[in-house]
C-alpha positions in Angstrom: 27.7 167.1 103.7 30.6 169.5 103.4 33.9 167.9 104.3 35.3 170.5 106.3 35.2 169.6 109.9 34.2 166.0 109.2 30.8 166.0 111.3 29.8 162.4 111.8 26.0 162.3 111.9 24.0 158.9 113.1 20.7 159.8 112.0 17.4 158.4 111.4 16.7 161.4 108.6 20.2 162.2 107.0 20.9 166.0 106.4 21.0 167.8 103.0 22.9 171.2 103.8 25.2 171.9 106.9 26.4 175.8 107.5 29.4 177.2 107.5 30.0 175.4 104.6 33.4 176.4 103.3 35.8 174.7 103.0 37.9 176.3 105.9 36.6 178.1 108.9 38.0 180.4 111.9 39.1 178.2 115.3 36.5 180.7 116.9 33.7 178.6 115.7 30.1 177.9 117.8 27.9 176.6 116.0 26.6 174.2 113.5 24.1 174.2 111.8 22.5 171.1 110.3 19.4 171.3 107.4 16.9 168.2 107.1 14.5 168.3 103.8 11.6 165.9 106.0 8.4 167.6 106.7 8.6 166.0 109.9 12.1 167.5 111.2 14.6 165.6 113.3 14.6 165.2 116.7 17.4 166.5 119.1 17.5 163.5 120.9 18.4 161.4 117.7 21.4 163.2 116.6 24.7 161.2 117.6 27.1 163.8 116.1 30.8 163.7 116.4 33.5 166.5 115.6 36.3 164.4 113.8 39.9 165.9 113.0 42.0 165.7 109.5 43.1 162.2 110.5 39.4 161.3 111.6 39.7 161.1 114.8 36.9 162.4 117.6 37.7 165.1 118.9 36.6 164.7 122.4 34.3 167.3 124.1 34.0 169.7 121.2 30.3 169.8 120.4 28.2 170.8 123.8 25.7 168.2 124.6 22.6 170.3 123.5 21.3 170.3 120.2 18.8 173.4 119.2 15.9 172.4 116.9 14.3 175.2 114.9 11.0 175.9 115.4 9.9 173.6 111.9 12.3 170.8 112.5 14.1 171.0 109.6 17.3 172.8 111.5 19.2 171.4 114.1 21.9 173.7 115.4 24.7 171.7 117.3 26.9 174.3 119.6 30.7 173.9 120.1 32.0 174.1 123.1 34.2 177.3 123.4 
């Protein structure tokens, strides 16, 4: 995973890609997206996904509490909360 915005993922299936993926992005971000290589795709329900700061702390209330599968599986977008 990129370290950009430190996203903490608890996941059964562990993610191989996550977009944006530079290495800094505009404060105007909403979404994240999350790439899985299973066949089986993760689901939204299993994701425990935290925003963390330089200092790795949570930053509370940043992601919205709705993740966005793609219609495979194999994305999950997570959307920040503007």
């Amino acid at each position: 995973m990129s370290p950009w915005l430190g996203v903490a993922a608890a996941l059964a299936a562990h993610p191989v890609g996550i977009s944006p993926s530079a290495a800094v992005v505009p404060e105007n971000l909403l979404r994240i997206e999350l790439e899985f290589d299973g066949v089986d795709g993760v689901a939204p329900d299993a994701v425990d996904a935290r925003l963390l700061d330089d200092d790795g702390a949570v930053i509370d209330g940043a992601l919205l509490d709705l993740a966005l599968p793609s219609a495979d599986g194999r994305r999950l977008t997570l959307l920040m909360h503007p």
